[in-house]
Backbone as a ProteinNet text record, in pm:
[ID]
protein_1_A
[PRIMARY]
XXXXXXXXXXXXXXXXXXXXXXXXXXXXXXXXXXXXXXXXXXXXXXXXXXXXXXXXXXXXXXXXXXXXXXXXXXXXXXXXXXXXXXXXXXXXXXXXXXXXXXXXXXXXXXXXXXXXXXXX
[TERTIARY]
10533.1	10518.6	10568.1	10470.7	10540.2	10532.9	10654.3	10701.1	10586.7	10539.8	10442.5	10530.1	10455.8	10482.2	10547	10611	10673.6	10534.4	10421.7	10322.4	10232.2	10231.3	10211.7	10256.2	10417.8	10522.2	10527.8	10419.7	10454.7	10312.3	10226.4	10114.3	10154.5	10075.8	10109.1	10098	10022.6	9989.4	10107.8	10215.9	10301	10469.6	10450.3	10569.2	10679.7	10807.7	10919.8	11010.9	11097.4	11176.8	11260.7	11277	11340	11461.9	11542.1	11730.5	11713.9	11638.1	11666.8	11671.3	11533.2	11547.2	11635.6	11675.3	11779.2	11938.8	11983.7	12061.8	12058.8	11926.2	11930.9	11992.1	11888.4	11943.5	12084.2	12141.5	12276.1	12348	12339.8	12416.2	12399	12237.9	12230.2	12290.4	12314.6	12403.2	12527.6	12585.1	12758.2	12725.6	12646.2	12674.2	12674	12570.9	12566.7	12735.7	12737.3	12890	12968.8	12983	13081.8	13067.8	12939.5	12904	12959.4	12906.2	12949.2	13128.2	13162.6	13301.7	13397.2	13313.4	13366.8	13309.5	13180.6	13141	13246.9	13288.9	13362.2	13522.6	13554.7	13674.5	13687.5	13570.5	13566.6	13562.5	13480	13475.8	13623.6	13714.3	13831.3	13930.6	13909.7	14020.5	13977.8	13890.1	13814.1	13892.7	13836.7	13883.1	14034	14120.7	14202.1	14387	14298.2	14440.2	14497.3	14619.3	14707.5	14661.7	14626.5	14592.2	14763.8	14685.4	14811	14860.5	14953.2	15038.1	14933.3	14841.4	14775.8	14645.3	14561.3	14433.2	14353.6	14226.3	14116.4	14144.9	14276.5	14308.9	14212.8	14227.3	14175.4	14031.7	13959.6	13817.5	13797.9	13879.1	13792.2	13797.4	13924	13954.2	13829.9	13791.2	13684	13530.9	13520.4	13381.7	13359	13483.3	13459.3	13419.7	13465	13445.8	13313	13247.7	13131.3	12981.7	13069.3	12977.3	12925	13049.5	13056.8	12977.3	12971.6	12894	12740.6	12700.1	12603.3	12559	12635.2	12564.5	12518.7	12635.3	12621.4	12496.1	12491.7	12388.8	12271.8	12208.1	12101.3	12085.2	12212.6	12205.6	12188.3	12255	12206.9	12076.8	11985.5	11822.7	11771.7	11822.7	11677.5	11728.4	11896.7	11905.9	11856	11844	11799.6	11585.2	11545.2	11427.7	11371.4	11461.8	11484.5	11450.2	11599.1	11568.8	11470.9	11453.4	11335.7	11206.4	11185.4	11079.7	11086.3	11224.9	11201.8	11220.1	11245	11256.8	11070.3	10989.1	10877.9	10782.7	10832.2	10776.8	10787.1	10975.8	11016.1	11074.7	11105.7	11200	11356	11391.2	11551.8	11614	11717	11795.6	11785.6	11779.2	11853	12025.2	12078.5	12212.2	12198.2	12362.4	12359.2	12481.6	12418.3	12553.8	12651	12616.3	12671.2	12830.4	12884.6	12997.6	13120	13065.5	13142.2	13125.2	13054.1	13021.2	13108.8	13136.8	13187	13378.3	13368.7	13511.7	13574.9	13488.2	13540.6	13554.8	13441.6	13474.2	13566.6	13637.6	13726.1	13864.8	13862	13999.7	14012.6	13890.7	13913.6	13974	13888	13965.4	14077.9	14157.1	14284.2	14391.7	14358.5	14419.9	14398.7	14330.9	14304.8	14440.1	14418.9	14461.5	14640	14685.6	14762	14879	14820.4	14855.2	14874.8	14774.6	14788.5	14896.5	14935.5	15028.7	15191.3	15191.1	15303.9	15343.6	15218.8	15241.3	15294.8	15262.5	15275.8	15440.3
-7732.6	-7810.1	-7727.1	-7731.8	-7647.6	-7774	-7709.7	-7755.7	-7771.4	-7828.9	-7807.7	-7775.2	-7685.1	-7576.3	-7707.1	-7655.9	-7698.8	-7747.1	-7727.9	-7699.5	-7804.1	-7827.1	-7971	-8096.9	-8083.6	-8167.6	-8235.9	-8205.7	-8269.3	-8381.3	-8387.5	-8470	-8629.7	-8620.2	-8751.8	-8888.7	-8868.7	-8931.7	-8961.8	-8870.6	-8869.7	-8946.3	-9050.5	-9168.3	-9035.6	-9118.8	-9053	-9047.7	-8943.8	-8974.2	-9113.9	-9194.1	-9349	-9367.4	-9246.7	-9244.8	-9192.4	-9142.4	-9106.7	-9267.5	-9304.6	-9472.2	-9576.4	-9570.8	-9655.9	-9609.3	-9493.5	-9452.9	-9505.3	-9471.3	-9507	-9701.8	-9751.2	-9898.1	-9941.6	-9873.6	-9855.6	-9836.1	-9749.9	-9746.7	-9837.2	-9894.7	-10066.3	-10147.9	-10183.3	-10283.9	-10252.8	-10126.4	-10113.3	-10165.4	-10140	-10184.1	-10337.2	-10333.7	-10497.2	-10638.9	-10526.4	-10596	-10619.4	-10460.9	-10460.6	-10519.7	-10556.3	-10683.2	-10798.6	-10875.8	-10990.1	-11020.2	-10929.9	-10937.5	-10981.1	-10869.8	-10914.4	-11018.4	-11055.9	-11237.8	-11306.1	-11299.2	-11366.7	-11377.5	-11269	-11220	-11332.7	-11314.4	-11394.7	-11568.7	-11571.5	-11728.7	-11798.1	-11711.8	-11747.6	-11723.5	-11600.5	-11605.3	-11762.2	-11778.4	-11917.3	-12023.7	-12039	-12124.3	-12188.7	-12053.8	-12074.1	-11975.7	-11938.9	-11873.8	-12018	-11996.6	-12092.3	-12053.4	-12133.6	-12072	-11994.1	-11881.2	-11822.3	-11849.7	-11789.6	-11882.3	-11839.3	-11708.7	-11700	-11726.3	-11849.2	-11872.9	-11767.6	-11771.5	-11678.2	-11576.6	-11557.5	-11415.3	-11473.2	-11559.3	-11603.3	-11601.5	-11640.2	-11691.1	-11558.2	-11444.1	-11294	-11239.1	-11273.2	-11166.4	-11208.2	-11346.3	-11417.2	-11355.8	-11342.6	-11329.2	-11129	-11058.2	-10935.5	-10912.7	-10995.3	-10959.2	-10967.7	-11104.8	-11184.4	-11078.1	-11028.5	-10949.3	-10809	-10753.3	-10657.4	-10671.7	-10722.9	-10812.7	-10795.7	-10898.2	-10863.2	-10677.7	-10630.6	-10466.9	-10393.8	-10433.4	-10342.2	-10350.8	-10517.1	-10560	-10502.1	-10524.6	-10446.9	-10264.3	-10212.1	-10091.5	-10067.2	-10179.1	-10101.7	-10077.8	-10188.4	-10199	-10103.5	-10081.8	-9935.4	-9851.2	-9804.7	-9679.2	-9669.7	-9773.1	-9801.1	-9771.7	-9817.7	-9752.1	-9641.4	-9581	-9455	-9288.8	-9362	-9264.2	-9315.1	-9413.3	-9411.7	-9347.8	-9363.6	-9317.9	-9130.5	-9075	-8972.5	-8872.2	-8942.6	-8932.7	-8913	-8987.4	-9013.1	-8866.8	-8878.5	-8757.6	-8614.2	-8604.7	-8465.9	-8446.7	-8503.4	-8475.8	-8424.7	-8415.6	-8431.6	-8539	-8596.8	-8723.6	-8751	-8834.1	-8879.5	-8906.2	-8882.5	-8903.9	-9042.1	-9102.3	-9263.2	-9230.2	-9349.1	-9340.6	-9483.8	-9510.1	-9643	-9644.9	-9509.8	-9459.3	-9490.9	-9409.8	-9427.5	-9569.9	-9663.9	-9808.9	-9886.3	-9860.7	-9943	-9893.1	-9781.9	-9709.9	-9750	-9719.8	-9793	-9966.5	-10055	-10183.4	-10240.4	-10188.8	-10182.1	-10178.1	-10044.5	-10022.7	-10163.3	-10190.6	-10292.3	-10387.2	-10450.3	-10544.2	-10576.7	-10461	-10453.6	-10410.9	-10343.2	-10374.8	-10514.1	-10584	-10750.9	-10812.9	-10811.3	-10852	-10849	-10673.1	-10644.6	-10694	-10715.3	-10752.7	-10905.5	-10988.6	-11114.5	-11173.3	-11112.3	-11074	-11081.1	-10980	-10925	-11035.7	-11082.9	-11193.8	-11344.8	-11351.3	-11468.9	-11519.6
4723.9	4845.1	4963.1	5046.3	5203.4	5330.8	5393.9	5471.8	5613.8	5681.3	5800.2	5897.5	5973.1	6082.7	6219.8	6302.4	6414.3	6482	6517.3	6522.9	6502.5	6327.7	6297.2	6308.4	6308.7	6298.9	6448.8	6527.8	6724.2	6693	6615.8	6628.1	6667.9	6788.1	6816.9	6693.3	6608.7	6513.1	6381.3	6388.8	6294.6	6302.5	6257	6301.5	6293.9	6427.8	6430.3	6329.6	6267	6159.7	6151	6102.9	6088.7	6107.1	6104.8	6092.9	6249.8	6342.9	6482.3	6473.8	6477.7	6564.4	6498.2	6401.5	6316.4	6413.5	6447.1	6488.1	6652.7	6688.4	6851.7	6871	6759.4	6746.7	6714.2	6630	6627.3	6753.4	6810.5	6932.3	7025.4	7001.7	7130.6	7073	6957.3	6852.9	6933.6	6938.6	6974.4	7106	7174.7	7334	7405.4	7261.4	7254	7226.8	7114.9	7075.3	7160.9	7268.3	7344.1	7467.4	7479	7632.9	7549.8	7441.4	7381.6	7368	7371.9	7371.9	7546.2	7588.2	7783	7788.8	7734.3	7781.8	7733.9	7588.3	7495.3	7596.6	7618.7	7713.3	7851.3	7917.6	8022.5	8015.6	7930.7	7904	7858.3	7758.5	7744.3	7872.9	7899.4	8090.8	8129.5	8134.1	8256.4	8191.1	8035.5	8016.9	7928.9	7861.8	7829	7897.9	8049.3	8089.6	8161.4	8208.1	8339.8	8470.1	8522.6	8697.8	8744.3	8776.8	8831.6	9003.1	8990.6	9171.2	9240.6	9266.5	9389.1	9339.5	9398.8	9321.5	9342.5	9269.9	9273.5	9166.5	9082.4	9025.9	8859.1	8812.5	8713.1	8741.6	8829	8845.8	8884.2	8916.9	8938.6	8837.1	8742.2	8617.5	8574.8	8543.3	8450.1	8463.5	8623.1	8645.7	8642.7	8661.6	8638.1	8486.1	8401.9	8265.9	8182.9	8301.3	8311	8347.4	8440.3	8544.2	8461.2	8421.1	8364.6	8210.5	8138	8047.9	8060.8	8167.4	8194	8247.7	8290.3	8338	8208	8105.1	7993.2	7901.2	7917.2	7815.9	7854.9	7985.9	8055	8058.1	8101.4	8092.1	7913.8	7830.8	7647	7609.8	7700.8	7703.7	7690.9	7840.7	7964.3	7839	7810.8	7787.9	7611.7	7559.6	7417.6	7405.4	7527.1	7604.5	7597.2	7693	7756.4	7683.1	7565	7463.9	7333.8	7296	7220.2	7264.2	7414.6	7471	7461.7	7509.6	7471.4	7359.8	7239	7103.2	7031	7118.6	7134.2	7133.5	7256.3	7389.2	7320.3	7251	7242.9	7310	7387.9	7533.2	7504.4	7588.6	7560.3	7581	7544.8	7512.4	7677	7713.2	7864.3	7875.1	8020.8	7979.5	8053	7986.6	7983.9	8111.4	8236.1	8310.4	8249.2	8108.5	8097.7	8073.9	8006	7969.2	8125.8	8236.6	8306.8	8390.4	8390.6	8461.4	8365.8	8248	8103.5	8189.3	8145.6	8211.4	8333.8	8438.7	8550.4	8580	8507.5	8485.7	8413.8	8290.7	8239	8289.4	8377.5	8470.9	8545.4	8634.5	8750.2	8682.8	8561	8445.5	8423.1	8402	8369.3	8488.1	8567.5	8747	8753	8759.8	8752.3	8657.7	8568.7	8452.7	8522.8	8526.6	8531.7	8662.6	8760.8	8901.8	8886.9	8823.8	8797.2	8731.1	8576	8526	8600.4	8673.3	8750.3	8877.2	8877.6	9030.1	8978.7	8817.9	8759.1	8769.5
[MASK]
++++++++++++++++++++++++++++++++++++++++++++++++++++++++++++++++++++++++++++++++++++++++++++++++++++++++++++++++++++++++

């Protein structure tokens, strides 16, 4: 048995190997989880913290977590998309700006969290 040439192996006609796209889905699964969790996060701030002395700190922690939730879930989409599409193509991977939007929403989170905390 021989191997087909680089050559052969680009035919548009020839499904993509199954562990790229099993893997790409994997990683929308994690992103997925990790929006379900800031929803999960937020819905409990809302509904199981104490209003703290200065109002609004609860209903922002809640809705940043909310907010943030929603970005991720959308950005897991396009970028679950993105690269299937160029897994497709041959392309090169696209880079995800979701890493640092996840990172920096996170911080605000916990500056939130943390200040609220301290003011309590």
């Amino acid at each position: 048995m021989t191997l087909p040439s680089p050559a052969e192996e680009s035919d548009d006609d020839e499904e993509l190997d199954y562990r790229f796209t099993l893997a790409n889905e994997r990683t929308f699964l994690a992103w997925i989880r990790t929006s379900l969790g800031l929803l999960a996060g937020g819905v409990a701030v809302h509904t199981l913290v104490q209003p703290f002395r200065m109002s609004g700190f609860r209903r922002a922690l809640a809705l940043s977590c909310i907010v943030l939730a929603v970005i991720v879930a959308i950005g897991a989409y396009t970028h679950w998309r993105r690269v299937g599409a160029a897994m497709r193509l041959g392309e090169p991977l696209p880079v995800t700006i979701m890493v640092p939007i996840l990172s920096a929403g996170i911080a605000l989170v916990s500056v939130l969290a943390c200040v609220a905390v301290l003011l309590r």
